[in-house]
C-alpha positions as CSV (number, residue, x, y, z in Angstrom):
1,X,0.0,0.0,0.0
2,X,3.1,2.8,0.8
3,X,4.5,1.8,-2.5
4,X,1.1,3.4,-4.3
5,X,1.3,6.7,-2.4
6,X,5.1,6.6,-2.8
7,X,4.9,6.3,-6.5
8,X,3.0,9.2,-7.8
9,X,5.2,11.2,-5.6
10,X,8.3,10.3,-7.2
11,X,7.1,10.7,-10.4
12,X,6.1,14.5,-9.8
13,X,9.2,14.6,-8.2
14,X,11.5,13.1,-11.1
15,X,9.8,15.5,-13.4
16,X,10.2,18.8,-12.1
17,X,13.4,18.1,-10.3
18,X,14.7,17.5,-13.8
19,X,13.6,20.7,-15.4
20,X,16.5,23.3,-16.1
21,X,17.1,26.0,-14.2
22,X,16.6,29.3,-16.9
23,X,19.0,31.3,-15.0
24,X,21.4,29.1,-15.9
25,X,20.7,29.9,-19.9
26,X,21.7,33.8,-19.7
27,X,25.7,33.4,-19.8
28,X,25.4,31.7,-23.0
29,X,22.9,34.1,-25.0
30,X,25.5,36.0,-26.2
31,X,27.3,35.4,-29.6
32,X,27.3,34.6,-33.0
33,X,24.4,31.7,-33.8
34,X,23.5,29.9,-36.9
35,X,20.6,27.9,-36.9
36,X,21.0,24.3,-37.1
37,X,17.2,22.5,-37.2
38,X,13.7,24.2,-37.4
39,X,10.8,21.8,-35.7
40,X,7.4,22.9,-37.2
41,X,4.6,22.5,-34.5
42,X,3.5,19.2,-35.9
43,X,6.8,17.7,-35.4
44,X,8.1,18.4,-39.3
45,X,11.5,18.6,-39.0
46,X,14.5,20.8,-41.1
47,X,17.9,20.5,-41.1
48,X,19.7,23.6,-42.2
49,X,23.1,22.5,-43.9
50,X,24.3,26.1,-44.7
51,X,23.2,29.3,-43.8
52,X,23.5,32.9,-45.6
53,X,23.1,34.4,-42.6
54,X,23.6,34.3,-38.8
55,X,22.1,36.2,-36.0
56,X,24.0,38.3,-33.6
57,X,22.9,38.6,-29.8
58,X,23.9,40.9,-27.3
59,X,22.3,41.2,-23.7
60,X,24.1,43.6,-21.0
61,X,24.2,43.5,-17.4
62,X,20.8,45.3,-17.8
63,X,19.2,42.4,-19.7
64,X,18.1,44.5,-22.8
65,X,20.7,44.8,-26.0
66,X,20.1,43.8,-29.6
67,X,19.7,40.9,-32.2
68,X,21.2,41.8,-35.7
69,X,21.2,39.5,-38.8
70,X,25.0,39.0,-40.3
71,X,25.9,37.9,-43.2
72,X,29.7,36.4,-43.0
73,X,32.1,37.0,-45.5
74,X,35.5,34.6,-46.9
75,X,37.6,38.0,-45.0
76,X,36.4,37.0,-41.9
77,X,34.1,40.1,-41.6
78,X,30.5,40.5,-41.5
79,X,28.5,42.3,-43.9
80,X,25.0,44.1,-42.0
81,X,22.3,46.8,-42.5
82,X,21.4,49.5,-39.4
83,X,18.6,47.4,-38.7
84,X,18.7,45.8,-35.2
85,X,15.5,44.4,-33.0
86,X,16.0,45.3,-29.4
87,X,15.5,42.5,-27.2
88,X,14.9,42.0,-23.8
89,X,15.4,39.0,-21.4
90,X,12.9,38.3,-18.9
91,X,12.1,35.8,-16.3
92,X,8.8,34.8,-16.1
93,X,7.0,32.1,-14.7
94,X,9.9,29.9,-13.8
95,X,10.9,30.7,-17.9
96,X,13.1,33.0,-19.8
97,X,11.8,34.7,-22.5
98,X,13.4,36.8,-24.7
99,X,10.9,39.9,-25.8
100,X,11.9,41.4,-29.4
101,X,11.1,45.3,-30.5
102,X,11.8,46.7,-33.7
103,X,9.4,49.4,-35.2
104,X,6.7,47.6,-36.9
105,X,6.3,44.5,-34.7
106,X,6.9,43.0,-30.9
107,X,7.4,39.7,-29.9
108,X,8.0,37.1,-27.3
109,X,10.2,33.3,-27.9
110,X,10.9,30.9,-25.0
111,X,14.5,30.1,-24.1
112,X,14.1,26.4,-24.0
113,X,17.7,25.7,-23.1
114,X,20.9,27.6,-23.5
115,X,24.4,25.9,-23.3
116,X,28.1,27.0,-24.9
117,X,27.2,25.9,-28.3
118,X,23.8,25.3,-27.9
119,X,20.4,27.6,-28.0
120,X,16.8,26.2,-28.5
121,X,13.9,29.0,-28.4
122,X,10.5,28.4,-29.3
123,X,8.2,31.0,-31.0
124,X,4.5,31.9,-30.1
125,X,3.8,29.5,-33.2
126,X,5.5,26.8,-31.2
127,X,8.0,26.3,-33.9
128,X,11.1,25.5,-31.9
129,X,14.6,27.0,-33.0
130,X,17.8,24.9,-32.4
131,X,20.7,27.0,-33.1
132,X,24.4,26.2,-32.8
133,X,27.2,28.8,-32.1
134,X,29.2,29.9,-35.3
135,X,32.3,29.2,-36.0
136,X,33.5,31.0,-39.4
137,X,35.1,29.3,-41.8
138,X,38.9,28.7,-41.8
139,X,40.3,28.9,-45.4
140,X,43.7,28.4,-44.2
């Protein structure tokens, strides 16, 4: 009989004592990303091979900064427009979310999970984002 009341316990247990910790995602926002797989919300999957572009991310110690698109070039430089969406991090509801400004439009996406080379966001069309940190190419 203490094994049936025990059980349901350690299940709710197991599953939110598992769940990461979104404070932990912030030190690795920042950076150079390319994305790497997009999952539609019925579970389609794409694999992006190559990328023309690459986003940019910036947070300060105030949690607000920038995202800019990039486009890398064989120099090692980037070339970019003015254009930036301001973006601010917040924690919400045991979540970070990153809220996106630009003139015509605002937003919110999910941090999912945020590691070194690793960033996974999900959009309000639950389309999830997996994104892998760039590393330019070396011609040499």
């Amino acid at each position: 009989m203490k094994l049936k009341s025990f059980l349901p316990l350690l299940i709710i247990v197991l599953t939110f004592g598992c769940a990461k910790n979104p404070n932990t995602f912030l030190p690795h926002i920042n950076g150079y990303w390319e994305i790497d797989e997009v999952t539609l919300s019925d579970g389609t999957k794409r694999d992006y091979t190559h990328n023309d572009t690459i986003d940019y991310i910036e947070l300060n110690d105030s949690l607000t900064g920038f995202r800019k698109k990039l486009k890398p070039n064989f120099s090692g430089t980037y070339q970019t427009s003015s254009d930036a969406e301001q973006v601010k991090a917040v924690f919400e509801n045991d979540s970070l979310f990153l809220e996106y400004t630009t003139p015509y439009n605002t937003w919110k996406e999910t941090v999912l999970d945020a590691t070194e080379n690793r960033l996974l966001i999900l959009n309000a069309n639950k389309v999830q984002y997996l994104y892998k940190r760039y590393q330019p190419l070396d011609l040499n």
